[in-house]
BAPAKE-698374 format. One record per residue (C-alpha): residue in three letters; x, y, z. Coordinates in steps of 0.001 Angstrom, whole numbers, padded with zeros to 6 digits, always signed. Each point is the difference from the previous one (the first is absolute). Layout:
AlaXYZ/...
END
This chain:
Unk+011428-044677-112954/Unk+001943+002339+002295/Unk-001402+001727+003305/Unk+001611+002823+000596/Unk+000719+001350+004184/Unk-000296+003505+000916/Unk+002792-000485+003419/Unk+000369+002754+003107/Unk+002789-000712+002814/Unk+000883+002009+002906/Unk+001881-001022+003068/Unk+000507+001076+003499/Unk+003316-000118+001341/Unk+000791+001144+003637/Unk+002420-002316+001574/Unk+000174+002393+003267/Unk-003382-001437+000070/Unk+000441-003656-001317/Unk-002424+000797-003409/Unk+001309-001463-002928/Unk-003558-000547-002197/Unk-001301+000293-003713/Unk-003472+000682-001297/Unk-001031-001052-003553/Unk-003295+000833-002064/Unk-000495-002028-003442/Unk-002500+000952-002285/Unk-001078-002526-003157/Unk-003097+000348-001789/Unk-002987+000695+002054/Unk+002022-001226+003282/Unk+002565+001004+002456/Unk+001783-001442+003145/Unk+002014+001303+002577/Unk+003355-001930+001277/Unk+002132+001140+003536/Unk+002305-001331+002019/Unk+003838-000036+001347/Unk+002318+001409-002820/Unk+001855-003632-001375/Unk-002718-002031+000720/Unk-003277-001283-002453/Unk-002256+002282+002293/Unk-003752-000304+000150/Unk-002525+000140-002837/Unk-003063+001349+000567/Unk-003605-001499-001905/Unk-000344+001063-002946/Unk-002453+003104-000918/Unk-002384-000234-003117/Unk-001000+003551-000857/Unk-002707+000858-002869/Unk+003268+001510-002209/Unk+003641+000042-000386/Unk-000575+003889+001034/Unk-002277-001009+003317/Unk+003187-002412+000924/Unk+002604+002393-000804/Unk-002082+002567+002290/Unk-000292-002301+002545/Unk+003575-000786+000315/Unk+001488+003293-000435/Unk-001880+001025+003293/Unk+001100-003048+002038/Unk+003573+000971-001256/Unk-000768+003571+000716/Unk-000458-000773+003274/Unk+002868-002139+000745/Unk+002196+003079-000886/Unk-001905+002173+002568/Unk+000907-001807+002564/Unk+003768-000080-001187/Unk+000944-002588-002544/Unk+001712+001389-002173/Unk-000755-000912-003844/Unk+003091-001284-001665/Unk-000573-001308-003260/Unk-003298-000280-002710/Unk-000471-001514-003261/Unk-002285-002289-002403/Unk+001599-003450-001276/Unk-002012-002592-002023/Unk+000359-003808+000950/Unk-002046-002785-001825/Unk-000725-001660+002975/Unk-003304-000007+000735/Unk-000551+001967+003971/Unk-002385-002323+002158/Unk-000138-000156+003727/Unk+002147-003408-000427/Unk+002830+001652-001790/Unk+000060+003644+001647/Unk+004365-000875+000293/Unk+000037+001100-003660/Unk-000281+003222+001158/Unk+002986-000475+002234/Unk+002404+000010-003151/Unk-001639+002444-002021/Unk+001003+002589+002879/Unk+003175-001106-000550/Unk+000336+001014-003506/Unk-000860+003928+001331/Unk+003017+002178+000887/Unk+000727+001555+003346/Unk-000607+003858-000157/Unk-003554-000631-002592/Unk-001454+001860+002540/Unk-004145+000420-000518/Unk-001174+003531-000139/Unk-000695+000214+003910/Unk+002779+002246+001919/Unk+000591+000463+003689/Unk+000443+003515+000420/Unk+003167+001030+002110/Unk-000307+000788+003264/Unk+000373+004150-000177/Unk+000874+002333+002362/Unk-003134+002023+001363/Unk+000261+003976-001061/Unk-000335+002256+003069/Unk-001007+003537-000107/Unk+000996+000794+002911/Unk+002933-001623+002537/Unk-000053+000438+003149/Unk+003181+001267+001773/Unk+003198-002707+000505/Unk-000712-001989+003718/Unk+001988-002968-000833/Unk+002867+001140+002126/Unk-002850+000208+003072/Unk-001202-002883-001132/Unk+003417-001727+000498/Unk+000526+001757+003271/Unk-002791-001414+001423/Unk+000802-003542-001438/Unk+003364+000033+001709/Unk-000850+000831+002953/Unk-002126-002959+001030/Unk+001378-002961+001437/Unk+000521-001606-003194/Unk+002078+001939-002250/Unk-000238-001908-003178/Unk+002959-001998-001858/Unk+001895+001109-002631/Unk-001361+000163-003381/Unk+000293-002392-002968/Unk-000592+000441-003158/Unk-002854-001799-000490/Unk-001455+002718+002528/Unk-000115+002554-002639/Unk+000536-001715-003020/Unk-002366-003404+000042/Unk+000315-002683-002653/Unk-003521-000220-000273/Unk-002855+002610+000578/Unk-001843-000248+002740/Unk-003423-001775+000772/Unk-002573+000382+002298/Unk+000466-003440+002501/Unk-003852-001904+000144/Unk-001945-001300+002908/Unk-000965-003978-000262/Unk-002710-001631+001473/Unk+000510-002719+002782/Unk-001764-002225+002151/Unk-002179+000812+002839/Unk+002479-001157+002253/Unk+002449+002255-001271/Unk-001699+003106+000587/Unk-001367-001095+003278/Unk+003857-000227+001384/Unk+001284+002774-001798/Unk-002561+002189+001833/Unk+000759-001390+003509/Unk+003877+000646-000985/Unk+001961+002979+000694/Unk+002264-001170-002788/Unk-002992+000749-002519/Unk-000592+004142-000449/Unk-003923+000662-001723/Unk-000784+002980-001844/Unk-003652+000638-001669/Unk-000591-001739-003640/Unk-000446+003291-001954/Unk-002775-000320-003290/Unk+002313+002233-002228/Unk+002385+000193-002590/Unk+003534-001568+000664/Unk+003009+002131-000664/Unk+003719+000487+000496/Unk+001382+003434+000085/Unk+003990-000199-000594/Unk+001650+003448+000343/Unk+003599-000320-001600/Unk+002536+003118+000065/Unk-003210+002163+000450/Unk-002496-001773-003262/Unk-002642-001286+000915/Unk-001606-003762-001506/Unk-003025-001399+000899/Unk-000017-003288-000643/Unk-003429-002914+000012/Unk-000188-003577+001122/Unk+001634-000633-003644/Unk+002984+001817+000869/Unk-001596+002780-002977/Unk-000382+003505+000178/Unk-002972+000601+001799/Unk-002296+003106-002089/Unk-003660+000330+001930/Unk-000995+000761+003022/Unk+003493+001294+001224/Unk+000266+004057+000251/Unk+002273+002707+000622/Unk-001205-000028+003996/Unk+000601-003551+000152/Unk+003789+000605-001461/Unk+000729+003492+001653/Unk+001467-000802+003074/Unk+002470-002455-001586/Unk+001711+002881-002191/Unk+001674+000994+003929/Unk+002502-003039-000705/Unk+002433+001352-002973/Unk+002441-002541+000503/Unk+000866-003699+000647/Unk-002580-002732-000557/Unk-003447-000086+002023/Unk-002695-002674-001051/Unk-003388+000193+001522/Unk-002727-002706+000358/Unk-003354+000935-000177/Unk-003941+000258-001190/Unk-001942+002590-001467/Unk-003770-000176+001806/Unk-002129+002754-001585/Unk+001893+002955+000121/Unk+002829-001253+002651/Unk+003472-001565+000541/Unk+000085-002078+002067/Unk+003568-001005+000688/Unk+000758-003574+001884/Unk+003488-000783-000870/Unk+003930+001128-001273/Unk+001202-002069-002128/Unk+003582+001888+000035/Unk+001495+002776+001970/Unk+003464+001277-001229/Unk+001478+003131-000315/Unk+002724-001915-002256/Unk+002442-000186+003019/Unk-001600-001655+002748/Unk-003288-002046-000803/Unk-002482-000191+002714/Unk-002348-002346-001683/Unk-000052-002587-002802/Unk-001857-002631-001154/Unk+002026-002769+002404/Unk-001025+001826+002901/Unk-003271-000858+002130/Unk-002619+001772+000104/Unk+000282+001412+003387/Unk+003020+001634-000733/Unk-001762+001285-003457/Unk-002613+001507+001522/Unk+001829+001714+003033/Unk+001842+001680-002720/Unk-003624+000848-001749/Unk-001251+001255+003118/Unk+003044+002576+000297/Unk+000236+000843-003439/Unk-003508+001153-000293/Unk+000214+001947+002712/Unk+002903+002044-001505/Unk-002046+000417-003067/Unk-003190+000642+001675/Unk-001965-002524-000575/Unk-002418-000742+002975/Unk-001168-003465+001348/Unk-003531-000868-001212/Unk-001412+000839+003739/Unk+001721+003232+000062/Unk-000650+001355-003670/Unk-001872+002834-000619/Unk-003634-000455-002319/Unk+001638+000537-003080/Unk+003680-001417+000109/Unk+000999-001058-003075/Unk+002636-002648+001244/Unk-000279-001972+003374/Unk+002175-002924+001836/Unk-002371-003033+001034/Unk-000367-000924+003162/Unk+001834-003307+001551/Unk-001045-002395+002812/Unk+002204-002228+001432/Unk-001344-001480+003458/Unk-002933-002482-000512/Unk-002250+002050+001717/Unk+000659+003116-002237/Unk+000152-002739-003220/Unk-003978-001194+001290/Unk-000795+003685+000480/Unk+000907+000757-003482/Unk-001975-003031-001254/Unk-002624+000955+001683/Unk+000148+003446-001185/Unk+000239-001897-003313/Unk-003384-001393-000149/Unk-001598+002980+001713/Unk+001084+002402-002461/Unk-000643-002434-002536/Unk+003651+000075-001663/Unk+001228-003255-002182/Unk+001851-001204+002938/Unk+003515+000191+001638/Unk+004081-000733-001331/Unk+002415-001914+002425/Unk+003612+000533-000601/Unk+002393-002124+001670/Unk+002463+001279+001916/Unk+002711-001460-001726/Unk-001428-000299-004084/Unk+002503+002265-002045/Unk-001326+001920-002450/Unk-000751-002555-002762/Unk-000507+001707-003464/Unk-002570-001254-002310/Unk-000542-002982+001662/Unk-003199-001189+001929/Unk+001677-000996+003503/Unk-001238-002071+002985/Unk+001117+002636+002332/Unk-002300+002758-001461/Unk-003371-001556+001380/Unk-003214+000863-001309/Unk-002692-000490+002364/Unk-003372+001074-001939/Unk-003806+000495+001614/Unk-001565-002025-002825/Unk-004017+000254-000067/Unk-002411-002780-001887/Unk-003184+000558-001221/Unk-002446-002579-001711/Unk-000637+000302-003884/Unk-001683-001331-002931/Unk+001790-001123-003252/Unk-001614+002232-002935/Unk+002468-001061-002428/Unk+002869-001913-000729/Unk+002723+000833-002355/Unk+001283-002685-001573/Unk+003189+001294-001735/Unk+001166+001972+003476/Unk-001160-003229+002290/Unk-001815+002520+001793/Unk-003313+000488+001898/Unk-002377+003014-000190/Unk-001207+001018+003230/Unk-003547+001909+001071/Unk-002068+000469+003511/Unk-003453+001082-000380/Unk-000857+004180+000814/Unk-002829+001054+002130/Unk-002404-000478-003357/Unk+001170-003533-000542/Unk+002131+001381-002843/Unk+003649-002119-000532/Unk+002684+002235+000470/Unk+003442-001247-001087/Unk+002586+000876+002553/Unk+003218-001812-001839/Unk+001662-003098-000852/Unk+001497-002943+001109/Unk+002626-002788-001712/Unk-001423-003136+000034/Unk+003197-002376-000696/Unk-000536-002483+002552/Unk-003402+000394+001647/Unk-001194-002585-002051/Unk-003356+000123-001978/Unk-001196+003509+000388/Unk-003265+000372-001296/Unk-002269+003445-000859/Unk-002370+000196+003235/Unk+001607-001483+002575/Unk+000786+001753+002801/Unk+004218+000524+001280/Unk+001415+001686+002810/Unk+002968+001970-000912/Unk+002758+001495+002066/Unk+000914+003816-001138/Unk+002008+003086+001502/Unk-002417+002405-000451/Unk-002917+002058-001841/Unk+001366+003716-001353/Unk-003875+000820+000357/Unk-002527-001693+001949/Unk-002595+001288-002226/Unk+001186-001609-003109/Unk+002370-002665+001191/Unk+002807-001366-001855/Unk+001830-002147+001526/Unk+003795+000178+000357/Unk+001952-003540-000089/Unk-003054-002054+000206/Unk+000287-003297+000322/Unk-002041-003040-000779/Unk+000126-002271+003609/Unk-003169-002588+000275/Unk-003361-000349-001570/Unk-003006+000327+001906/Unk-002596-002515-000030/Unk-002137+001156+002805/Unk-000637+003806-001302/Unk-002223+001091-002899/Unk+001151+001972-002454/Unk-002464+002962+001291/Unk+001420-000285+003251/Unk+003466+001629-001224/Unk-000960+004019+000636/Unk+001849+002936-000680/Unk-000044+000934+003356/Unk+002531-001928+000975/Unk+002523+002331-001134/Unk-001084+002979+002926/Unk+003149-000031+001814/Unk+002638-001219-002764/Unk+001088+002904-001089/Unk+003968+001083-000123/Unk+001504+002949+001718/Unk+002335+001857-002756/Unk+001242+002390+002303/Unk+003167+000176+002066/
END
């Protein structure tokens, strides 16, 4: 008797950014698994999945695989190859040497699109040579270029905030070697202008096709020459711009990716003003593209907290002073420092395929209203109608909550389940303006 493995592999390779991993899905019969892990190594299987049909499992791995390759793996090789081994959770290495037996280049059907250059109707008129004027003439006028300035190995990736301890944060805001700008609730995106085309770019380094518009782009079509990449998020209908990534007219480079991020955004702060792009506090109602504002001291970083919670934004960024521009990579000196809300639920539901928890509070009838839900891999037994407090970010609408990165933290013992009200959601709401 012969089983026979329906195999997908895609990798992610960045060495700029020390990635080097695989991701496998196997399909047999009614089941599938998932395998990951560093490229040359046995990696990590995943349980395995018992679906109703061979169709339900192929379904449910082809989305998993899916969306691996949104977020950048690349697919690299496909294929079906009977063994007569029989696949158990004890033996799951099998499937290590049946992947084997598949050829490099046996790509599945899932492409990455190239990253195209955006079509403009209109350009605006050539101010790179202003722009370069007013480069040079600060006090630091740039090095020479290289040609990894203008011509990088590897495309370029948005660089990711981590999360650290309270301790962390607590010195980084009393330091003047820690800058804070506001935690915008938006889309992330890179705008690289290159010998006058423009790219926009996601988090995967892909091009980027909603929510970005001809207003957003316009005032980048001023630079027809050299190599300008922006960093940036779209929030509703604004750009808001908070770093540059690279500055070089292909002679003299003002800013790279080695540099620190005072020096990157000095150079932001001048070249937006030669392409008329106004600070946040200065732009008119309207602007299509504004530079975020910075604070430095630790009064102006607790003002901006402050302003934080009062405006009810996601929270604040801290940027250290000296953290280079690290692409793709989650770095320790790109700070998150969240407002995180809790709230105290009832379990509705549990899902056990997803190791997830369905969570309600009770409306102003007494009706459960589920307002999202919660992973449950290590809180121990969860049970339906007990009563959690969760951590989240926020509620897009108070009215009908759902919560956004909730997060299952202690059980209750001393509540009631009719205790848990909707009410509790007044005030966390999320401000998705600039």
């Amino acid at each position: 008797m012969t089983t026979t493995a329906h195999i997908n592999e895609a990798v992610y390779i960045d060495p700029r950014a020390g990635n080097d991993k695989f991701y496998r899905t196997f399909t047999f019969d009614s089941a599938w698994v998932s395998q990951y892990g560093r490229n040359g190594t046995l990696g990590t299987f995943t349980k395995i999945v018992e679906t109703a049909s061979p169709e339900a499992a192929a379904k449910a791995a082809a989305a998993k695989f899916a969306g691996k390759v949104k977020k950048g793996y690349e697919p690299v090789r496909s294929g079906a190859v009977e063994t007569s081994t029989v696949i158990t959770a004890d033996n799951l290495t099998v499937l290590d040497k049946l992947v084997e037996s598949l050829q490099k280049g046996d790509a599945v059907g899932i492409v990455t699109e190239p990253v195209a250059a955006v079509e403009m109707d209109a350009r605006r008129d050539d101010f790179t040579a202003l722009a370069v004027e007013a480069l040079t003439a600060t006090v630091f006028l740039g090095e020479p270029a290289v040609a990894e300035d203008t011509m990088p190995s590897l495309p370029v990736r948005p660089m990711l905030a981590s999360v650290q301890p309270a301790a962390t944060v607590a010195d980084a805001m009393d330091s003047d070697d820690w800058y804070a700008q506001f935690k915008y609730d938006g889309d992330r995106v890179v705008i690289e202008v290159d010998n006058g085309e423009i790219r926009v770019l996601n988090r995967q380094g892909q091009a980027k096709v909603r929510n970005v518009g001809p207003s957003h782009l316009n005032p980048f079509t001023a630079l027809h020459s050299g190599r300008w990449v922006f960093d940036g998020e779209v929030v509703g209908r604004v750009l808001v711009l908070f770093d540059l990534i690279v500055a070089t007219d292909g002679v003299n480079t003002w800013t790279r990716e080695s540099m620190g991020f005072p020096v990157r955004h000095h150079t932001l702060t001048i070249l937006t003003k030669v392409l008329g792009i106004p600070a946040v506090d200065k732009a008119p109602e309207g602007s299509p593209v504004v530079l975020a504002p910075v604070a430095v001291t630790a009064q102006a970083k607790a003002d901006m907290l402050a302003a934080a919670v009062t405006e009810q934004r996601e929270g604040i960024i801290l940027r250290h002073s000296c953290g280079t521009y690290e692409s793709g990579r989650r770095s320790t000196l790109l700070v998150k420092h969240k407002l995180i809300k809790d709230v105290d639920v009832v379990v509705t539901a549990l899902h056990q395929v997803k190791d997830s928890a369905e969570l309600s509070v009770h409306d102003a009838e007494g009706n459960l209203v589920q307002i999202g839900t919660a992973s449950t891999i290590g809180k121990g037994a969860v049970e339906v109608g007990q009563v959690w407090v969760v951590t989240f970010l926020y509620v897009t609408n108070p009215e009908h909550p759902r919560m956004v990165q909730p997060r299952l933290i202690r059980q209750r013992q001393d509540k009631a389940p009719a205790e848990c009200l909707l009410d509790q959601f007044a005030d966390a709401g999320t401000n998705k303006t600039v």
